[in-house]
C-alpha positions in Angstrom: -34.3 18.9 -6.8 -33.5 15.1 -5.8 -33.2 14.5 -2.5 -29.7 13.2 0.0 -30.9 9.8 -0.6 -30.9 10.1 -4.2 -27.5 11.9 -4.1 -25.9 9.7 -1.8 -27.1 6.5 -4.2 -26.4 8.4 -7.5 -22.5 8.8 -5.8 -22.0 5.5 -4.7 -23.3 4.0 -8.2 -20.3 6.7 -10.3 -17.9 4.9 -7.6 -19.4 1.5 -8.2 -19.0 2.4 -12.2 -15.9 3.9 -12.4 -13.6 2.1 -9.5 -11.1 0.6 -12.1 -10.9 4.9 -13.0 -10.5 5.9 -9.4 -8.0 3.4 -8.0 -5.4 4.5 -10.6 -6.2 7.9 -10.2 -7.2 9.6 -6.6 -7.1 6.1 -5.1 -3.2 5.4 -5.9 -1.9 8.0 -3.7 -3.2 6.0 -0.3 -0.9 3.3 -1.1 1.6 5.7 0.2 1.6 4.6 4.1 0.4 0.7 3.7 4.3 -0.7 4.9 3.8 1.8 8.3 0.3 0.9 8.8 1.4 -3.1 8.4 4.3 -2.6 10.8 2.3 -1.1 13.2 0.1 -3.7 14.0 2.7 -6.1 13.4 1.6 -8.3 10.4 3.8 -10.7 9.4 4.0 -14.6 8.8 1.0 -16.1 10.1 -0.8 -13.0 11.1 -4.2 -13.7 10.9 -5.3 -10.0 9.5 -8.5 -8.1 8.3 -8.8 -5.4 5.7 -11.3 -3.4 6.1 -12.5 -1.4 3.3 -9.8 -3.0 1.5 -10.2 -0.7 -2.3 -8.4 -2.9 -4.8 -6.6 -4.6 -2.4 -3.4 -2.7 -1.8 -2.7 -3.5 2.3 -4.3 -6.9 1.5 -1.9 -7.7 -0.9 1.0 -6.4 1.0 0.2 -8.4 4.0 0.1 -11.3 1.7 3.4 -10.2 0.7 4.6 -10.7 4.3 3.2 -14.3 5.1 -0.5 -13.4 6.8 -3.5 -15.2 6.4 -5.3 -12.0 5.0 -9.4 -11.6 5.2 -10.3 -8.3 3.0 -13.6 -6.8 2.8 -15.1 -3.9 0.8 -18.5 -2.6 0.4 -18.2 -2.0 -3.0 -19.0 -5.5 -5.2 -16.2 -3.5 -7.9 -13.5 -2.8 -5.4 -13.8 -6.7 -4.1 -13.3 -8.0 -7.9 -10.0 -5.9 -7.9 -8.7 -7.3 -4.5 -9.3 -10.6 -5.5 -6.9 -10.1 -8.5 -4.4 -8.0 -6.4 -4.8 -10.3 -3.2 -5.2 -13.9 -4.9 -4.6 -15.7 -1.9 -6.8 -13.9 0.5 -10.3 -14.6 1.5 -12.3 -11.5 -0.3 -16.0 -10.5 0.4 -18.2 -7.8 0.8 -18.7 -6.1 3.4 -19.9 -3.1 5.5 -18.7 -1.6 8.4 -19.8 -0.6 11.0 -21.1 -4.5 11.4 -18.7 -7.0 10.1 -19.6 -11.0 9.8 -16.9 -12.3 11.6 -17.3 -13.9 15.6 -15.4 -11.6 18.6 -11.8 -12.1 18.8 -11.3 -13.6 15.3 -8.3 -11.8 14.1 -4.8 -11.2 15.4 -5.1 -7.7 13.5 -7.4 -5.3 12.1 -6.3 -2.7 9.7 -8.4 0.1 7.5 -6.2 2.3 5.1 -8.2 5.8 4.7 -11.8 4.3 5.7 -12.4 7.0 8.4 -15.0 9.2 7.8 -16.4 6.9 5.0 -18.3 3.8 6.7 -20.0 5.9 9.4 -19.6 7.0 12.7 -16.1 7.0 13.4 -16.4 5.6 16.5 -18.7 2.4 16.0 -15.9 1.8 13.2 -13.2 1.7 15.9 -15.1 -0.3 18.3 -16.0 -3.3 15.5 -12.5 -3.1 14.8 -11.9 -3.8 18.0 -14.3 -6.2 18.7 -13.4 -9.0 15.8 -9.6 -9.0 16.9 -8.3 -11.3 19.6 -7.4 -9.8 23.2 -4.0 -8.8 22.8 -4.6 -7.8 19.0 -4.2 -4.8 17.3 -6.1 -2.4 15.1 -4.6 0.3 12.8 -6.3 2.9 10.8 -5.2 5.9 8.5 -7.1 8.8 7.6 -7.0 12.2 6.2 -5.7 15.2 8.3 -6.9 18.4 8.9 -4.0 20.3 7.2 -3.5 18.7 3.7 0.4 18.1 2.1 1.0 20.7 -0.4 0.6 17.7 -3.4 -2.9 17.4 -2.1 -4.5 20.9 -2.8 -3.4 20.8 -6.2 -6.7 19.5 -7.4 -8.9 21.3 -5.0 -7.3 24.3 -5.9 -7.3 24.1 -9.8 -11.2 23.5 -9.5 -11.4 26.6 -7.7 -9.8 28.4 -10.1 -11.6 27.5 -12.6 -14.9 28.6 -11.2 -16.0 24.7 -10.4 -18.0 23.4 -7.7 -15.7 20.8 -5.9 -17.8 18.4 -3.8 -14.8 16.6 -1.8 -15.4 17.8 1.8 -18.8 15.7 1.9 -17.6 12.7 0.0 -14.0 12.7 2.2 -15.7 13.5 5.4 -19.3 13.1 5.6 -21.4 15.0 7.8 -22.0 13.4 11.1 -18.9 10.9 10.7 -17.3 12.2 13.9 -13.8 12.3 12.4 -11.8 14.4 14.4 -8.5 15.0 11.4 -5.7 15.8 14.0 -3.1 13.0 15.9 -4.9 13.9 19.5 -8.0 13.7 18.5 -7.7 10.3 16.9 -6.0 8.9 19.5 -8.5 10.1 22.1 -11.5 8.3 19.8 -9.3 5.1 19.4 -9.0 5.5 23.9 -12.3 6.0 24.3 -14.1 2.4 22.0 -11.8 0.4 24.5 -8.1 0.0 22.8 -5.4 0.7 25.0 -2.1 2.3 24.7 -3.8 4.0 21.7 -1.1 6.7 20.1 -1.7 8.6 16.8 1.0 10.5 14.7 1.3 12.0 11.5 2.9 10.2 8.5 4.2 11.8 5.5 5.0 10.8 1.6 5.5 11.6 -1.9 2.9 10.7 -4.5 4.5 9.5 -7.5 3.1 9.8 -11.1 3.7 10.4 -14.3 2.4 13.7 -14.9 0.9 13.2 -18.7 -1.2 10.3 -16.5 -2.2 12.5 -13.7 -3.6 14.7 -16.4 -5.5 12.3 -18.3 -6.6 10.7 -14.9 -8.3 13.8 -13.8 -9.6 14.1 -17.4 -11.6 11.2 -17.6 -12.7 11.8 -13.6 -14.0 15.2 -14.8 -15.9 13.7 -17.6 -17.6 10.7 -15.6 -18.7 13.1 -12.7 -16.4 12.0 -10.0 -14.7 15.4 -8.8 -18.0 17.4 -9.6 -21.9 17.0 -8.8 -22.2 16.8 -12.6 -19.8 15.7 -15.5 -17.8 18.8 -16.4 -18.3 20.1 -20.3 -15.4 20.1 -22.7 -14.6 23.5 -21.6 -14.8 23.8 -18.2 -12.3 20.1 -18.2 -10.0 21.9 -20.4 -9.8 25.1 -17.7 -9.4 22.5 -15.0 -6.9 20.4 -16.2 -4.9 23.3 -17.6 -4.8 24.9 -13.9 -4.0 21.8 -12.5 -0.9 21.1 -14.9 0.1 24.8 -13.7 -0.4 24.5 -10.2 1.4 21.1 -10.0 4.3 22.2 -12.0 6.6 23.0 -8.4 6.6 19.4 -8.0 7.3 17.6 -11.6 11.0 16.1 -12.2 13.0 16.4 -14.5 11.6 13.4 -16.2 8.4 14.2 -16.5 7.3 12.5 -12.9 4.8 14.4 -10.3 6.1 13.8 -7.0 3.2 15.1 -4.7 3.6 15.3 -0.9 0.7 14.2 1.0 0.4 13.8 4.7 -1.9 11.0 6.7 -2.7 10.5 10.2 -1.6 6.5 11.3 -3.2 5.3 14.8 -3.3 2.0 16.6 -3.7 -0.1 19.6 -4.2 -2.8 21.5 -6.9 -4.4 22.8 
């Protein structure tokens, strides 16, 4: 049996491999609350904003959108190649939270979409954040909560049902992260590395997707290993797949499109 370490590495390298795979799969549905999370730190023209954890550079390019001088930062070398094509006129590097290469105070804002629980200890996380924005700036986070949207059991679900082992509660919320998952909780964390007037409330959206694509998206994640310890056989993907296209069904339109409510936690404050 290998042991964490060579699990842990073993993860990150199928991530590393496959990002292009996981952005337009598992990864779209975080673009959901990137406009809220922008608005609540205030980005717009001139903003002088940090990404953190920045994926393939969705907030990074809609800050862009709006005028800021965006700074966007991943630890993965694949993610960082994406954002630099999504996010051409931002400054892209990698990058590793929970210590960041940037002075104190450099930022007006500091924003990371669904890194909680990801880049360690959830509060040294806060508290960079906090450090590397000016006084007066702002720092905005989302993360997972503690009682999924409907949309999101679907997957979790189908693998259940079709007798597989589904790995996501270590790989969404490793052990020793210290996220707490509910609006108080995250507020009380932000409080308690030094922002003030920290609040924390519960956002919610509709994933969108072609359905036919969802399918083929899980597919191919089943088959590289990124939903199970081990790539799935022919069989067991076919099981999968077919429960998921069952279990999904309450949500397809009439033209064919998944429209998948997920819920998020979105905090900020001020420091």
């Amino acid at each position: 049996m290998g042991s964490t370490r060579e699990h842990e590495s073993r993860a990150a390298d199928l991530w590393e491999d496959h990002a292009a795979l996981y952005v337009r799969t598992l990864g779209a549905a975080c673009a959901g609350p990137v406009h809220l999370l922008l608005d609540a730190v205030h980005v717009g023209p001139g903003t002088k904003v940090l990404d953190v954890g920045t994926g393939p550079g969705t907030v990074a390019a809609a800050a862009a959108d709006r005028g800021a001088a965006v700074t966007a930062v991943d630890s993965s070398a694949a993610m960082v190649g994406l954002a630099r094509e999504a996010a051409p006129t931002a400054r892209t590097l990698v990058g590793a939270l929970p210590r960041l290469p940037f002075r104190d105070g450099s930022f007006d804002a500091a924003v990371g979409n669904f890194v909680l629980g990801h880049a360690g200890p959830t509060e040294a996380v806060v508290a960079e954040l906090r450090r590397v924005v000016r006084r007066g700036g702002r720092v905005g986070l989302t993360g997972w909560t503690d009682a999924p949207g409907a949309g999101q059991t679907v997957l979790g679900r189908a693998l259940r049902a079709a007798g597989a082992q589904h790995p996501a509660p270590d790989r969404l919320r490793p052990p020793g992260s210290g996220y707490p998952g509910d609006p108080a909780g995250l507020a009380r964390l932000l409080r308690s590395a030094g922002l003030r007037e920290a609040v924390c409330r519960t956002v919610a959206w509709d994933h969108r997707v072609d359905a036919h694509a969802w399918s083929d998206g899980i597919e191919q994640m089943l088959r590289t290993g990124l939903l199970t310890p081990d790539a799935a056989d022919p069989a067991a993907v076919a099981r999968i797949v077919r429960h998921a296209a069952e279990l999904s069904a309450p949500f397809l339109s009439p033209g064919g499109e998944l429209r998948l409510p997920h819920v998020a936690l979105l905090a900020h404050g001020w420091r």
